[in-house]
N, C-alpha and C positions, 0 to 999 in steps of 0.2 A: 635040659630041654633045649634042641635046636631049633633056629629058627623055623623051620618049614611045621615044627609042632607048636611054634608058637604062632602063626599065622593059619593055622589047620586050627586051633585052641578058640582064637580068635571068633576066625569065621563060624564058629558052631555056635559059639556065646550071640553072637549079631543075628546070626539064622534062629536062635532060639528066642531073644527079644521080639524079633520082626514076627513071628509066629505066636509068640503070646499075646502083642500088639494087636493082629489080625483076630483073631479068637475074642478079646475084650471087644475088639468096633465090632463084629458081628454077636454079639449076646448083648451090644445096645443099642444097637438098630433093632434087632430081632423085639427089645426090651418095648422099645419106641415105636414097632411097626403096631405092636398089639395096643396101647397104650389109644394110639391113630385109628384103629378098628374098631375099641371101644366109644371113641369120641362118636364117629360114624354113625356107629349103632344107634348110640343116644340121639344126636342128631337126627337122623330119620324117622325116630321111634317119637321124639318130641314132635316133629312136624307133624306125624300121620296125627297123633292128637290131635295138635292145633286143626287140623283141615277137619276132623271129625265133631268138634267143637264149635268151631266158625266156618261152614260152607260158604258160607254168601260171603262176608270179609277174604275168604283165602282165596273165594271166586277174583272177587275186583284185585288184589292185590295180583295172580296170574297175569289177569287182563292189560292189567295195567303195567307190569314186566314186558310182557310180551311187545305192548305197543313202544316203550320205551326202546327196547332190545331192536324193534324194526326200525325204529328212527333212526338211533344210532349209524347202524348197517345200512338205512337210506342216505344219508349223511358222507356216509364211507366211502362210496359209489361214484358219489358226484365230481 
């Protein structure tokens, strides 16, 4: 084997690593995106409870974000 097949040899082993490398991050992201969509779901799907549960509590607790959220951002301004 001469050099130029050992550096052709090479670069295919490195292109074929870096490619299976690529293929594993995306099937765990991929893995992770759903993982993060299921959280979501939950999430949302717990809240809608809570507000259907507690109106009045989920009322003041908005209110009370809200007014917080403005201070804040009045505060910012100044």
């Amino acid at each position: 084997m001469n050099t130029a097949d050992k550096v052709a040899h090479f670069a295919q082993d490195a292109a074929d690593t870096i490619t299976s490398a690529g293929h594993q991050a995306r099937a765990a992201f991929d893995e992770r995106s759903e993982q993060i969509l299921r959280a979501e779901q939950y999430a949302a799907k717990s809240c809608r409870s809570y507000v259907r549960t507690n109106p009045v509590t989920s009322l003041g607790i908005a209110a009370a974000t809200g007014f917080l959220v403005g201070s804040l951002l009045g505060l910012s301004r100044r």
